[in-house]
C-alpha positions as CSV (number, residue, x, y, z in Angstrom):
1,X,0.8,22.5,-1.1
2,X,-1.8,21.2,1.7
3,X,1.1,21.0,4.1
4,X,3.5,18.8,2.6
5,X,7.2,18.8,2.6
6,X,9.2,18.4,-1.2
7,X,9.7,14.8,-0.2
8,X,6.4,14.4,0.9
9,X,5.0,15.6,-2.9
10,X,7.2,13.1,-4.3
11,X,6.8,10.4,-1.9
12,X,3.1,11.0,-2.9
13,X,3.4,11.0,-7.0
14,X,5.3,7.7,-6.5
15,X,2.5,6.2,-4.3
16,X,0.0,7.1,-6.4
17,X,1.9,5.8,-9.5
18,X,2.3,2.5,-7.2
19,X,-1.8,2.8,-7.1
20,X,-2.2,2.9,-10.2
21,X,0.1,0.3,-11.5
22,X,-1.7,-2.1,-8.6
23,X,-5.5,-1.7,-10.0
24,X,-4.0,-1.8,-13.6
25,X,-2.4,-5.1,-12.9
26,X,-5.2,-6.2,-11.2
27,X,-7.1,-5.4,-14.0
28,X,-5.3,-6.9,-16.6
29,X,-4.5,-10.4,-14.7
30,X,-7.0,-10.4,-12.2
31,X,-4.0,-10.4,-9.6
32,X,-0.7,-8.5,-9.1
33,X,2.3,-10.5,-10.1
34,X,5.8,-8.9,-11.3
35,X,5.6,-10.7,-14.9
36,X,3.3,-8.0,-16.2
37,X,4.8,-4.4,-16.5
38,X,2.2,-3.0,-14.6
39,X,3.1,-5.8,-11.5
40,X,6.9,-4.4,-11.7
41,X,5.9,-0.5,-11.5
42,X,3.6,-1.6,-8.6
43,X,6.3,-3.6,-6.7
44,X,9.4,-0.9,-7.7
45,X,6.8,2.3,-6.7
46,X,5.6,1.1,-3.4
47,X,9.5,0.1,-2.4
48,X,10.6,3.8,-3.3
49,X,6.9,4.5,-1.5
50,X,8.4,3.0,1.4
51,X,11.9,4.3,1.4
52,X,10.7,8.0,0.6
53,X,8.4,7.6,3.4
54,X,11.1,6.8,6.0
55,X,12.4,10.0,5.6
56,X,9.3,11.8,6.9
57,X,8.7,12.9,10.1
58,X,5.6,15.6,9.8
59,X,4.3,14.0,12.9
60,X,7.3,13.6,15.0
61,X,9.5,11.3,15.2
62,X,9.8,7.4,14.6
63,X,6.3,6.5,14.4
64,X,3.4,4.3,13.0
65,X,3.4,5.1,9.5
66,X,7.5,4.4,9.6
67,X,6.7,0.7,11.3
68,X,4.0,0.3,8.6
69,X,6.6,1.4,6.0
70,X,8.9,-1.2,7.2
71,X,6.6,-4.1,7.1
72,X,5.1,-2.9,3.4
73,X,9.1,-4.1,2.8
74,X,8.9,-7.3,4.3
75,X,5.1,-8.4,2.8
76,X,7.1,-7.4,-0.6
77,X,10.1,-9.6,0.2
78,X,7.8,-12.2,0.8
79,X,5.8,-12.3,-2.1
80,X,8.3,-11.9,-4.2
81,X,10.5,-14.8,-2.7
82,X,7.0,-16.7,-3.2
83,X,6.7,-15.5,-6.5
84,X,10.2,-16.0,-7.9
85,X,11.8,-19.0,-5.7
86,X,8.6,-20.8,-4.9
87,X,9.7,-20.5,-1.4
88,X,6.7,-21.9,0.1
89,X,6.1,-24.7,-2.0
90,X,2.5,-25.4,-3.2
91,X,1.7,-22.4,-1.0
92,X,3.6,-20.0,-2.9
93,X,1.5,-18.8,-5.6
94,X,-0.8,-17.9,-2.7
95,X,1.0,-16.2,-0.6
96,X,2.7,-14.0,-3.8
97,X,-1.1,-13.2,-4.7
98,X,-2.4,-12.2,-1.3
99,X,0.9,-10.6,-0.4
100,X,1.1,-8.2,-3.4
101,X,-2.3,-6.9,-2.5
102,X,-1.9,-6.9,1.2
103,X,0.7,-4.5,-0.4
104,X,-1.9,-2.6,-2.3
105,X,-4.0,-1.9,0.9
106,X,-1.2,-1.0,2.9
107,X,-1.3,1.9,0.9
108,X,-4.7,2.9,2.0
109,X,-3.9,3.5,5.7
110,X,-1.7,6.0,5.3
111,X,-3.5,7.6,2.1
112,X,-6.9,8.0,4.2
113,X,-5.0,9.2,7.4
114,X,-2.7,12.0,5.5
115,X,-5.9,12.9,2.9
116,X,-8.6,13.7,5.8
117,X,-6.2,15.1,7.8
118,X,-5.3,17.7,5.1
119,X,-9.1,17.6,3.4
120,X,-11.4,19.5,2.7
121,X,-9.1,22.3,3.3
122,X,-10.7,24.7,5.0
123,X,-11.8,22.1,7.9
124,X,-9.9,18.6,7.4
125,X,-12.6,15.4,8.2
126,X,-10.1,14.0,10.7
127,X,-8.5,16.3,13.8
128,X,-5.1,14.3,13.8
129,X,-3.6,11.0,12.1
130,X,-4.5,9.0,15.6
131,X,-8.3,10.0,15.4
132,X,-11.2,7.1,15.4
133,X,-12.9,8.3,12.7
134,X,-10.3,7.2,10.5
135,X,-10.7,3.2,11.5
136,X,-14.3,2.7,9.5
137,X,-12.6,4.0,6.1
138,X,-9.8,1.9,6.7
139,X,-12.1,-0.7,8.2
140,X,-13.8,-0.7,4.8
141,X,-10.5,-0.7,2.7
142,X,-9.6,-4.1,5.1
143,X,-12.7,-5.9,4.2
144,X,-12.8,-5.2,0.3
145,X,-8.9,-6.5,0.7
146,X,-10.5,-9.5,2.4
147,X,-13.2,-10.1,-0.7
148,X,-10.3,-9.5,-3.0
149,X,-7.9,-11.9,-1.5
150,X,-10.6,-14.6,-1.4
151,X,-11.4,-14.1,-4.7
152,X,-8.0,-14.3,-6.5
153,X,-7.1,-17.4,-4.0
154,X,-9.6,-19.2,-5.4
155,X,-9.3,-18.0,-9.0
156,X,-5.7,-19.1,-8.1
């Protein structure tokens, strides 16, 4: 199916379960957190996310979307030290908030790269996962991430 390995279908149901579990905590709270179920199935399906997507290598070897795997895990650990210890003090609400959706975009890169690469079928939008016309659609992700994390900071 469009290219993609048995662990690449799965590692992509569970990342878009992790989507959806994101905007629908988002939507209930106005923020991700892990005391909603919602916030959980968000945090638990972008760590399997991550860990499924270690084991691809579609382009290669060790690459970019491996690194960006690997720092997804340590923005989670993170906000969920902030979130459960109150490891940053006064600060940790904040960084719990902006971390869970730095999270949630994180997502994006690697869902616009592997989409346009494989769509439309017949001629894929983007030639390869390095091409430049990828960086304005993830450009655009970055910035409504930016809105989004202002806006819940200061809702926070």
């Amino acid at each position: 199916m469009l290219g993609l390995t048995t662990l690449g279908v799965i590692h992509t149901v569970i990342s878009l379960i992790a989507l959806a579990a994101g905007f629908a905590a988002l939507a209930g709270a106005r923020e991700i957190s892990t005391r909603p179920s919602a916030g959980r199935t968000f945090v638990g399906m972008t760590i399997l996310s991550c860990l499924t997507g270690l084991g691809i290598f579609q382009h290669g070897g060790f690459g970019n979307p491996h690194v960006l795997a690997i720092v997804t895990l340590i923005v989670l650990a993170i906000a969920l030290l902030a979130e459960r210890r109150a490891s940053f003090g006064r600060l940790s609400r904040y960084m719990a908030t902006v971390g869970y959706s730095l999270a949630l975009f994180f997502h994006f890169i690697p869902g616009t790269v592997e989409t346009l690469t494989r769509l439309p079928a017949a001629a894929p939008y983007l030639a390869n996962p390095e091409d430049p016309k990828a960086l304005p659609i993830i450009g655009t992700f970055f910035v409504i991430f930016l809105i989004g994390a202002f806006l819940q900071v200061i809702r926070v």
